[in-house]
Structure formats: C-alpha cells, structure tokens
N, C-alpha and C positions, 0 to 999 in steps of 0.2 A: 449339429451342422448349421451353418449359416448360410445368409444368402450374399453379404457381404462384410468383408472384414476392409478395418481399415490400419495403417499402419502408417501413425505420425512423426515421430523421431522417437530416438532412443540413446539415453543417458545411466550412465552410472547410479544406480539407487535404489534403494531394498537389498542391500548386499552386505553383510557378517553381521548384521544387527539379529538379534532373538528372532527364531522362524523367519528371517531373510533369507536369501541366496548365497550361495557358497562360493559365488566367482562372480563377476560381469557376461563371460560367457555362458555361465548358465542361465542366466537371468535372460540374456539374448534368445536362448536358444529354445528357451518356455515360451516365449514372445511370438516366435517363428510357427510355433503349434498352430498357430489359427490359421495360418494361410496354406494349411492341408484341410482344414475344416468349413471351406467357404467356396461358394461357388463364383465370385468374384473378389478380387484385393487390389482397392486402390489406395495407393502406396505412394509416398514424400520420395521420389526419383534421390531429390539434393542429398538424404540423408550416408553417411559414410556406411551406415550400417544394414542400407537396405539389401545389396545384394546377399549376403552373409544371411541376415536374418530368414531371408524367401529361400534359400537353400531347400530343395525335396517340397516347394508350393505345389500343388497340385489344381489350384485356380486361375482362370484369367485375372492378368492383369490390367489394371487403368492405371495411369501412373500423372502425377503431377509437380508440380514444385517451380521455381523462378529461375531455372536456367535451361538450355536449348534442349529439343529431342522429348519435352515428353510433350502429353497430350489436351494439359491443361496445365499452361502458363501464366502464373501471375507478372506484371510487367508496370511499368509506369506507374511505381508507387508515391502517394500523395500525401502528407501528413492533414488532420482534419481539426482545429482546436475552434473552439467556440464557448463562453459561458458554461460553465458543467460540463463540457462536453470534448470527449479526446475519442478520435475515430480516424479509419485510414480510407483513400480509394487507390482502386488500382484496374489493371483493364487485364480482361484473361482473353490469351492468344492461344492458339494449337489448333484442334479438333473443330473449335467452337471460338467466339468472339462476343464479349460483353464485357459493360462497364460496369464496378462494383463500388459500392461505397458500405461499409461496415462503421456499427457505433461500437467499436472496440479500437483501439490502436495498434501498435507494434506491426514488423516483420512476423512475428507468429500468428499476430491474428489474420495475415496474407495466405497463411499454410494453412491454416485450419479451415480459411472458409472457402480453399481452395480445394480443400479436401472434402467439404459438405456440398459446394457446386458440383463435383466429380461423385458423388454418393449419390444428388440427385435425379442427376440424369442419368446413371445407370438405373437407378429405379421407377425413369421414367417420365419424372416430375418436369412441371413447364419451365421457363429461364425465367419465366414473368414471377411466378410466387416464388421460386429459391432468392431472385436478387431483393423483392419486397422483405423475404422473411429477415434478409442478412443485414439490410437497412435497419429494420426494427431491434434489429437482436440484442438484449441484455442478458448478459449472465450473471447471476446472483456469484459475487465475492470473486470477482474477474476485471480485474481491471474497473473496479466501479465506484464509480465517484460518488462520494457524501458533500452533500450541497450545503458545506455550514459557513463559506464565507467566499465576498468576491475578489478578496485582498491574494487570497490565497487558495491552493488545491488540495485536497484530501484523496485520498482512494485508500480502496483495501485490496488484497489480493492473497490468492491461496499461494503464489509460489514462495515453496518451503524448503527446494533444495538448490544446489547448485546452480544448474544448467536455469534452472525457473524464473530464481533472483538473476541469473544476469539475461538473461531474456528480456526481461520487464523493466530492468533497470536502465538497461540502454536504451531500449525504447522510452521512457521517461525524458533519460537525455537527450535525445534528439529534439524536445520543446524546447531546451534551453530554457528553464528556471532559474532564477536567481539563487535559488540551494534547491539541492534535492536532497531531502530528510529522509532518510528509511527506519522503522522502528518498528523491530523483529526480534526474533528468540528461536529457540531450536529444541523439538519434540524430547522430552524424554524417554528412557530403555531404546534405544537408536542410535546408529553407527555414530561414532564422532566425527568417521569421515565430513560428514553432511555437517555437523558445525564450522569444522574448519573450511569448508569450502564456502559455506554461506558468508564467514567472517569473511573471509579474501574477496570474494565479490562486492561486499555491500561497502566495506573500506574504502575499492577501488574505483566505486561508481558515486560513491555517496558523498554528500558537504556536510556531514552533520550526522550522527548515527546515534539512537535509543533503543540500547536491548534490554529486553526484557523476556518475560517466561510468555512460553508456548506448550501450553501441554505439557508441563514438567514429570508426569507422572509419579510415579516413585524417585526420581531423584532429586537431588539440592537444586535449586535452581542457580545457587550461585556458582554450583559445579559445570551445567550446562554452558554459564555466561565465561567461564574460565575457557571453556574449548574453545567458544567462539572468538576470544582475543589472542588466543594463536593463530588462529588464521588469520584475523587482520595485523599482528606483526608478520605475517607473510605477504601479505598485499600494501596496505597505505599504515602505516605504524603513528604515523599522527596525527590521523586523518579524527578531528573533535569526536567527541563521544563519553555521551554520560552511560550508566549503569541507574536503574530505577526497576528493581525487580517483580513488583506488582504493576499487572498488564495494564490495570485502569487508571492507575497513577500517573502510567507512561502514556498513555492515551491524551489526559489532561495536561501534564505537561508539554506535549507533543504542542498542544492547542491555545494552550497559553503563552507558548514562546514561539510561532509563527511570526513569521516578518513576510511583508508583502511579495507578491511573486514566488513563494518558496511553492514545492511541490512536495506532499509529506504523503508517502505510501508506507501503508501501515499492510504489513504481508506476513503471511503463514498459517493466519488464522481464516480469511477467506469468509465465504459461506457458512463457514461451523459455529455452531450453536452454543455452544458450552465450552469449559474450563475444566480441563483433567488436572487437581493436585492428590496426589495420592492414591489417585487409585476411583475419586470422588469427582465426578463428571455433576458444573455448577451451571445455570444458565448466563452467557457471556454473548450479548449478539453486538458484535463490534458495531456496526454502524447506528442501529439505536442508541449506543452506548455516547457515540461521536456527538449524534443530534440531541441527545437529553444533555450532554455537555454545553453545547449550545444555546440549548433553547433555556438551561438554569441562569448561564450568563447574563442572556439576555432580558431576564424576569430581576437579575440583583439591578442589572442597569438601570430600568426603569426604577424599581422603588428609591434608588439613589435619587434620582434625577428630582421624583417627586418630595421626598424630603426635603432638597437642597431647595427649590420651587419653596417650601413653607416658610424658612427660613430666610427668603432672600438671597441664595449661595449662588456665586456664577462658577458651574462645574467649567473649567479651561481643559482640563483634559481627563476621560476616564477609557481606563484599561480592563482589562479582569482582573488585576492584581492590583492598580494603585489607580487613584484622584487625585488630582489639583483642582482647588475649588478656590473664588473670591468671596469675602459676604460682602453684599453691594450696601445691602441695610446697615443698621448698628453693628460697631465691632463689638460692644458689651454681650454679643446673641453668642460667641465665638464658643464659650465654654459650652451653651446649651445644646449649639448644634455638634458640639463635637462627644454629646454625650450620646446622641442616637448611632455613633461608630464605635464600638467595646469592642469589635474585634479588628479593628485597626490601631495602627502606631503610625503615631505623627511622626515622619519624615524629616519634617524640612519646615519654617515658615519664618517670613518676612515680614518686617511694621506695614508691608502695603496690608496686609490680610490673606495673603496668597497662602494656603496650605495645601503640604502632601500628605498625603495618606497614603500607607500599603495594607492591604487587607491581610488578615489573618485567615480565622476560621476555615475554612471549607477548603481551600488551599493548602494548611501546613502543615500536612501530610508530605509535602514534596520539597524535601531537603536542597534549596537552592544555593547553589555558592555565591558568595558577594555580589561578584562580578555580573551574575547575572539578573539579580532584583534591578529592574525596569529603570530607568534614570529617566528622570522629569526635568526639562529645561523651565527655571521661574523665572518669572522678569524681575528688572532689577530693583533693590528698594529704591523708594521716591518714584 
C-alpha cells in the first residue's frame, strides 16, 4: 500500500511483444491497480484515459493538468532557450498560485512538474523548496544537452516509443532549428508496432533522420531498420535519411555533418549504460561517447595547426574531415609537408599553393556518398 500514487498519461506500449500485455486494455487496466492501493492519486485530469483507468479507486483524489476545473493548473507557458540550455516557465493557477520555471523543456515537462508540485504539497512540502528543486532539476538522459559545440545542439533522450518520440519532437520544434536531426533505432525481441510508429513520427517531425541499432538483442539490426522504414513510408516517405547501423559510427557521423543551427537528438538510448547485441550487454554511455568525440577532434585540430605553424602553412579552412592550407614559406616544402598527412588525399590544388585535403583514417569507417564529402571554396589561380 501506498501513500500516494501518481498517474501521468497513458499510451499504447508493452503490448503482444514476449511477456507484454495482451491488449491496450489490459495494460490500462493493470495501470488502474494502484489507485485501489493508495491513500492519495493525483492524476493528469487532461489525459482521455483518466476516468476509465480510476474505475473501482478507492483514494482521494488531487488532480492536475492545463485545462479548466482541476486543482493545479499549469497556464501561461513560456519557451526558455539560452547557451546549453532548453527549459520552460509557466504559472500554476487553481487551489494554489505560483510561478514556475523548470530546466527541462516541452509541454510534458508542464505535466510532470505539475504532477511533483501536486505530490508535494500533498505531502506537505513548502512552495519555496518544490519551485527551487524544479529550477535546479536535471535528469540524467531526459532531454539533456551535451555541450560539444555552439554552432550547434545535441541532446539525448530516452523516448523510445511512439507517444515519447513525438512528445519530444514537437517540442524540439517549437525552437525552430534550422534542421532538426533525430538519430534513433528500435529495441530488439519487441512489438514492431513500436517501430513503425516511431518511423512515422521521427519522418514527420524530423529534416534529416540516422537510424541506427538500439539494443538489437537477438535480432538483425537491419531487420529492425526494415520495420522502421515502413513506417516512415507512412508518414514523410522522402523525408532524407541515411542508414548507418553501428550506434557509434552514427553518433560521429551525426557530429561530423552538423551545420549551424541544426538541433540533433540522439533518443532511445537515454540514461542507459550499455549496448545489448546478442544477448551481450557492452558499456555505451552516449554522452561520454558525444564529448570523447569532441574532445579527439579537437586534439587532431591542434596538432594540425602546429605542424602547418612548422612548415609555414597558412591553414584557410579546417573541418573534421578536410583542410585548406596556403605555404606562405617556399613552395619547394610542399612535398615535405604533405608527407606529415598519409592519411589524407589531396583533393584539389592550385599554382597559388592552396591545397585540399580530406582526412582518411579514423573517419573511414563511415561510407559517405559523393554528394556529401565537405566542398571547400579555393580562390582563384593568380
């Protein structure tokens, strides 16, 4: 028995997959157990399922949510963006009155911490520490931003099914990015439902799509990638989209082909620590993963720079994947210093001395089409 239960929304999922539910409303109807088992249920009013679900509660209820009649209303929502930082305010009206500011974004994070305001004052707690804690609040693989550049946004997040991905998604949209990238995959031994739905959502909100494996367990990963492209010919059927079946490949790719403004949520893996192939659970922690990508970049850049510094090379433009360099010194150095680059191919080069270079190595792992190796504007000979 409890002393309070809570009841957020409720969606379709854990259903005809191995040891899932046998229906939607059974799944509802296991859901609804708790609010016999508590001496308090405050309950998402908005949700279509709430009545149905509280069916035979035997608790009082508190109830909440953003339209008229309950008791804690969120109202007058705010979008929050700043350097790293995506979070919402809103003002709760009903029973009580206060203004909120959360470092979380979206319309669900409006439900959730309207649901932990309504938790804590039935349990007691002052308004002064619930709205400080909700200002501070980060939640590990929730909407949460990897700080690895200012051109551009990264985040990770756990949502892995339907109702999740377009929760997050749309809230994403409403920043209005210049693209919004999602690069996700879908759980192996698990409904297919749940791919096809995730493809139709991430199609129909996304400029740009990288799927890759998620916990593929015991199955093909490319079998998984197959489900999910039925459901995006249900949703945006042309909507770009590579395939790149290794998570960390598609991670760096992800990172290497950013353009400024883009907004890239990397979902489903979340929080989780590890990598299920076969049955074999690997250590994978996404956002270390993002910032060692990062931070190796950032270590080739420098020893480039210092090289070209030996040489006399005026670097004009460096990428992660290519340079343009001048030697200001003697042209006769050109063969010496182009020998400290073995894993680069000369691109491009002009009688001025101007050279391109695309990097190889540690890159070409990642099978890119023409179209998209990097183009370098040179100035003109003479």
């Amino acid at each position: 028995h409890y002393d309070v239960g809570v009841f957020t929304n409720l969606y379709p999922d854990h259903i005809g997959g191995p040891g899932e539910h046998a229906s939607f409303e059974e799944y509802r109807a296991w859901k609804g157990q708790l609010f016999r088992r508590c001496d308090v249920g405050v309950v998402n009013w908005d949700d279509k399922n709430c009545n149905t679900l509280l069916a035979g509660h035997t608790c009082r209820l508190v109830t909440y949510g953003m339209h008229d009649g309950v008791e804690f209303q969120g109202t007058d929502m705010r979008l929050e963006r700043s350097e790293h930082f995506l979070g919402i305010s809103y003002r709760v009206t009903g029973t009580e009155t206060m203004d909120v500011k959360v470092n979380m974004p979206g319309e669900f994070t409006v439900y959730n911490s309207l649901a932990a305001i309504a938790v804590g004052r039935v349990l007691g707690l002052e308004r002064k520490a619930i709205l400080e804690g909700l200002e501070r609040l980060t939640v590990k693989g929730r909407v949460e931003i990897v700080p690895v550049s200012k051109k551009f946004t990264v985040l990770i997040d756990f949502a892995h099914n339907e109702s999740g991905a377009e929760n997050l998604l749309s809230t994403l949209r409403a920043y209005h990015p210049k693209r919004l990238v999602v690069l996700f995959g879908c759980g192996g031994d698990r409904s297919r439902l749940r791919r096809y739905g995730m493809g139709e959502v991430a199609s129909r909100l996304a400029d740009f799509l990288i799927l890759t494996e998620d916990n593929n367990r015991f199955e093909e990963v490319e079998a998984i990638l197959a489900d999910i492209k039925i459901g995006i010919a249900q949703g945006r059927p042309d909507v770009p989209c590579v395939e790149i079946p290794d998570r960390l490949d598609a991670l760096h790719y992800a990172l290497d082909h950013a353009q400024d403004g883009d907004m890239i949520a990397v979902i489903g893996k979340g929080h989780e620590t590890y990598r299920d192939r076969e049955g074999v659970k690997t250590p994978f922690l996404e956002r270390e993963l993002l910032l060692l990508k990062v931070e190796s970049d950032v270590h080739n850049r420098t020893e480039l720079r210092e090289i070209a510094c030996i040489y006399k090379a005026k670097i004009i433009d460096l990428s992660p994947d290519s340079m343009v360099f001048e030697l200001i010194g003697r042209p006769d150095k050109l063969d010496a210093f182009l020998k400290m680059f073995e894993g680069y191919n000369i691109l491009e080069q002009c009688r001025t001395g101007v050279t391109a270079l695309e990097r190889g190595g540690m890159h070409q792992h990642i099978q890119k089409p023409p179209q998209e190796v990097r183009s370098v504007q040179l100035p003109p000979p003479g």
